[in-house]
C-alpha angles and dihedrals in degrees: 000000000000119000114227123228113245123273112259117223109251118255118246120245114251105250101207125188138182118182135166114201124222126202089236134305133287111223118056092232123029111221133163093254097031087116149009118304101025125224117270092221127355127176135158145215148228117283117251139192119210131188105213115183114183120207122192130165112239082324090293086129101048096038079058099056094246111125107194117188146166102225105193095336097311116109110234124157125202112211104202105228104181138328130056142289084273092042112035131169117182140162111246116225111204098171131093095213090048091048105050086044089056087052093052093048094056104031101030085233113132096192130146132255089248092052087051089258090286087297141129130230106249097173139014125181140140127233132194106206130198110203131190123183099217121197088001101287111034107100111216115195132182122188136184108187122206098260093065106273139110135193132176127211136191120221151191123179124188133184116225133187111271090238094065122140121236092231074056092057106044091047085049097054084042092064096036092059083043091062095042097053093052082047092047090045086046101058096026084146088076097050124062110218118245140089119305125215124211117230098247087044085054097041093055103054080039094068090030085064090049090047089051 
């Protein structure tokens, strides 16, 4: 009888995202004709409100670059692979297995799931988002988050086999922000110029101006 090789553990597919934050958005209402030119396409979604709550280990994880979170209850982690905190690209981690093994290769903890992964909670909010899908593919979000403020991002997410390169995936996210930033200058009526400031940027001087 012959004797069958071992299974190999599948390969996780690669959970790429792009995404360019706006300060808010210009219009009061964003429509598919609210400016010129129009949107090819615009719908939106339902509202949602989602419970993130980061965890980091003496900030081992963010200065990193590795965001891990529980959104609504459900573990993710976002691994920054290039841009700013106003451009990001990352690679999304979905698994638990994948996520406890990037913990542990950054922190040195091997922890379950169920222990946090040995790690602590650095931040806890809750957002109420509005989405639209533009032009079929381009993700517009806008958030307010429960301590007053509100930022918008554009984004673009894209699968990928599990045996991508990373050359592959850094020529894919190139294109994808490229992509982004054309959609974002196109359409420049929908978003109001400034600075934009991300939600855990926010949160944090939000809790140093309590503690002063």
């Amino acid at each position: 009888m012959a004797i069958r090789p071992p299974l190999q553990k599948a390969l996780s597919p690669c959970i790429l995202e792009v995404e360019r934050k706006f300060h808010s958005l210009a219009v009061r209402h964003l429509t598919q004709n609210g400016g010129i030119p129009p949107f090819q396409s615009l719908r939106s979604l339902p509202l949602q409100t989602i419970r993130d709550t980061y965890y980091d280990k003496s900030n081992l994880l963010s200065s990193s670059g590795a965001w891990i979170r529980r959104r609504n209850g459900i573990w993710e982690a976002k691994i920054r692979k290039g841009g700013d905190f106003t451009n990001s690209r990352f690679e999304e981690l979905n698994r638990v297995s994948d996520i406890a093994a990037c913990v542990e290769n950054i922190t040195g903890i091997q922890a379950h799931e169920k222990e946090d992964f040995g790690l602590g909670i650095m931040a806890d909010f809750v957002t109420t988002r509005e989405t639209w899908i533009a032009d079929e593919e381009f993700r517009i979000v806008r958030d307010h988050i429960d301590f007053g403020h509100e930022v918008g991002e554009v984004e673009l997410q894209r699968v990928l086999d599990g045996e991508a390169s990373e050359e592959e995936k850094m020529g894919e996210m190139e294109r994808m922000d490229e992509r982004i930033e054309k959609f974002m200058r196109r359409y420049g009526w929908a978003f109001r110029k400034g600075r934009p400031v991300g939600k855990l940027t926010a949160y944090f001087e939000m809790m140093g101006k309590k503690r002063s």
